[in-house]
C-alpha positions in Angstrom: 59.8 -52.0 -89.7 58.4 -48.9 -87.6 57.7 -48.6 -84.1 54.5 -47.6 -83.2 53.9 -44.4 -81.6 50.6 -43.0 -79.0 48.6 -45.9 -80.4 49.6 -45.3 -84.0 50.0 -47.8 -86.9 53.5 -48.9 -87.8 53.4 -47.9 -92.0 53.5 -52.0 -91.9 50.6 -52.5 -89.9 48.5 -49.1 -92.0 49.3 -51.5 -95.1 48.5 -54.7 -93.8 44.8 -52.9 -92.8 44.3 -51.8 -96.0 45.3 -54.5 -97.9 43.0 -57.2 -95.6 40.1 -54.6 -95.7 40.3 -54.7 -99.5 40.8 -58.6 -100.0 40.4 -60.1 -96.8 42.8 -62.4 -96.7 45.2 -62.1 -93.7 47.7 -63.9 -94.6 47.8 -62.4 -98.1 47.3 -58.8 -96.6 50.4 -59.6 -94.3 52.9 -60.7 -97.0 51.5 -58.0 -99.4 52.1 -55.8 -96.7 56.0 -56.2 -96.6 56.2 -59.3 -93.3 58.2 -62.5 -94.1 55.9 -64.5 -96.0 57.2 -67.5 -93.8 54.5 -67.7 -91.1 52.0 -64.9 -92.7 49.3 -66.6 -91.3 50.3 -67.0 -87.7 51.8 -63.4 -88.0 48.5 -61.8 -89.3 46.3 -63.5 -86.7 49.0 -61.2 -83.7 48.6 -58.7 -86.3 44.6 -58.6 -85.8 44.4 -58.9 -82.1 46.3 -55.5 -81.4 44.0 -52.9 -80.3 45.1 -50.2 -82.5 45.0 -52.6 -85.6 41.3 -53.3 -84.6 40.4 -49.8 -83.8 41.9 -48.8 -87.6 39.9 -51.7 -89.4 36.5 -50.8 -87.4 36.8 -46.7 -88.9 37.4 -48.1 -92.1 34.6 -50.3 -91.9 32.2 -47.5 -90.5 33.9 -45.2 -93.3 33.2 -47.4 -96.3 31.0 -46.6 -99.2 29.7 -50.3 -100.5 28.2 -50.7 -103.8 25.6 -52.4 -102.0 24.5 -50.0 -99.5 22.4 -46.8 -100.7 24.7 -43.6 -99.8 22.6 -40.6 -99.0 22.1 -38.9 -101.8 20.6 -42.3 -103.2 18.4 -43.0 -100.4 17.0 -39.0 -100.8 16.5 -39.4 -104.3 14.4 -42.6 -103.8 12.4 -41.6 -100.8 11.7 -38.6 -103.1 10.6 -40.6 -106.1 8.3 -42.6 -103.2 6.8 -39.0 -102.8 6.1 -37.6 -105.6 4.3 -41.4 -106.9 1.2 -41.0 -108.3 -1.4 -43.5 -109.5 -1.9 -41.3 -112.6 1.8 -41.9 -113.7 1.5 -45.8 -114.1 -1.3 -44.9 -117.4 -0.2 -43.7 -120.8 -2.2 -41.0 -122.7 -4.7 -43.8 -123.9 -5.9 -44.6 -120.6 -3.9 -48.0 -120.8 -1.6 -48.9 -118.3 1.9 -48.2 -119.2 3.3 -51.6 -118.1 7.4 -50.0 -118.3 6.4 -46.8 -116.3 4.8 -49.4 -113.3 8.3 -51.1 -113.1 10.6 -48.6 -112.7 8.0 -46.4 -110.5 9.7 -46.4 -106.9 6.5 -45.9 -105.5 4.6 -49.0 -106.6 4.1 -51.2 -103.3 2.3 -53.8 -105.0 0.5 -54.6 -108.0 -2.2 -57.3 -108.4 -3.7 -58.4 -111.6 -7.0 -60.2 -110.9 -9.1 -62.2 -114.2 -12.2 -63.4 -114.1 -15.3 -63.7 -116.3 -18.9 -62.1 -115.3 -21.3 -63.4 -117.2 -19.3 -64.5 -120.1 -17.1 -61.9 -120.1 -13.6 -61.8 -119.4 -12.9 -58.7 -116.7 -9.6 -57.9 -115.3 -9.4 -56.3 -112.2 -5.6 -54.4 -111.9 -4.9 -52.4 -108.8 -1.7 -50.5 -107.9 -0.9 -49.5 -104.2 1.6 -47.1 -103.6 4.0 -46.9 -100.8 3.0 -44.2 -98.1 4.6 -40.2 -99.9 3.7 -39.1 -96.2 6.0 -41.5 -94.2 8.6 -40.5 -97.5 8.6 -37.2 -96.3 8.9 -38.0 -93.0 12.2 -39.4 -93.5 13.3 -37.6 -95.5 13.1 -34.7 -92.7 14.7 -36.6 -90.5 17.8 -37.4 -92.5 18.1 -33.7 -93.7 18.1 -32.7 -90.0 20.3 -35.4 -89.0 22.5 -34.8 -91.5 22.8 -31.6 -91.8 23.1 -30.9 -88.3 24.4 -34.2 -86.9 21.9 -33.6 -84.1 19.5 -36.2 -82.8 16.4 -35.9 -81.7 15.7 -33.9 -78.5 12.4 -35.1 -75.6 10.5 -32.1 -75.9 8.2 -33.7 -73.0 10.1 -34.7 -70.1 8.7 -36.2 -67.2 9.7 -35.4 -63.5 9.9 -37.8 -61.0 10.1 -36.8 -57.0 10.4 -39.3 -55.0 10.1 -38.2 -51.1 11.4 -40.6 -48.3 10.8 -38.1 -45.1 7.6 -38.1 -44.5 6.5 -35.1 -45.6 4.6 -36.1 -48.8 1.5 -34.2 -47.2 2.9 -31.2 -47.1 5.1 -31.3 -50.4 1.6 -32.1 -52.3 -0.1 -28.8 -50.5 2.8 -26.6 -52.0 2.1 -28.5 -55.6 -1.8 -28.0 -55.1 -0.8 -23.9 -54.1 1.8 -23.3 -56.2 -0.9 -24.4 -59.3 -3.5 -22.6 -57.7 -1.3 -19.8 -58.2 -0.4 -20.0 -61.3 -4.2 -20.8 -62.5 -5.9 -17.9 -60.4 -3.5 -15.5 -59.8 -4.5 -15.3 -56.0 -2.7 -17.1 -53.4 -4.6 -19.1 -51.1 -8.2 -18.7 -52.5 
């Protein structure tokens, strides 16, 4: 077995990592890993409490593409779908609702179908609401900034506290009130 170096995995310990992130299963992950299989599961438990070991799992964690979770491109491409929804796209060329085009619209929010009869006659009622294309957009902004630029969001409208303790607030306010007065007029004192 390696020795760890600077806070570096051992080529046992980078194995044991990938195998428990993959089945997670310690003591598996340990003796798949190449440790004694005696003890594996006393072994892997050390194994997880070193710092470096922890540090490893957590960027493989943050770094992992799940078939669960929407990657980027996904999430664009449905936020633009969510956009681009229109009421007009749920109807075929009859003027009939195209029941298929409703289910896989992105945009659909909800969709109630409301029967009744007026005066003998049966009347259904269907109304479609769509999610919001503006708030869509929105986001879809945001993550192309964000992205793109890794940057985050900056206060264009900061706010400046002063807080005096002399006992000079009088005076301090007077140079405020002249120095605007300035600025406003163009004329000092007047």
């Amino acid at each position: 077995m390696g020795k760890a170096r600077d806070g570096l995995l051992t080529p046992n310990e980078q194995r044991f990592c990938l195998y428990y992130f993959e089945l997670r299963k310690p003591s598996l992950a340990c003796i798949e890993s190449g440790y004694p299989a005696k003890n594996a599961d006393v072994l892997a438990d050390k194994i997880l409490k070193r710092p470096r070991v922890k540090a490893y799992l957590r960027t493989l964690w943050e770094a992992a593409e799940s078939p669960i979770v929407m990657g980027v491109r996904e999430r664009k491409e449905k936020l633009s779908l969510i956009a681009r929804g229109m009421v007009g796209d749920t109807f075929n060329k009859g003027g009939e609702i195209d029941w298929e085009a409703v289910k896989t619209m992105a945009s659909v929010k909800e969709l109630t179908i409301e029967e009744k009869e007026i005066g003998g006659v049966p009347v259904r009622t269907i109304k479609v609401k769509l999610l919001n294309p503006v708030e869509s957009i929105h986001e879809l902004n945001l993550m192309e900034k964000l992205y793109r630029t890794n940057e985050q969001p900056v206060n264009y409208n900061p706010t400046y506290n002063y807080y005096l303790t002399d006992g000079s607030v009088v005076e301090k306010l007077g140079r405020i009130g002249e120095r605007t007065q300035i600025e406003l007029t163009g004329k000092e004192g007047g």
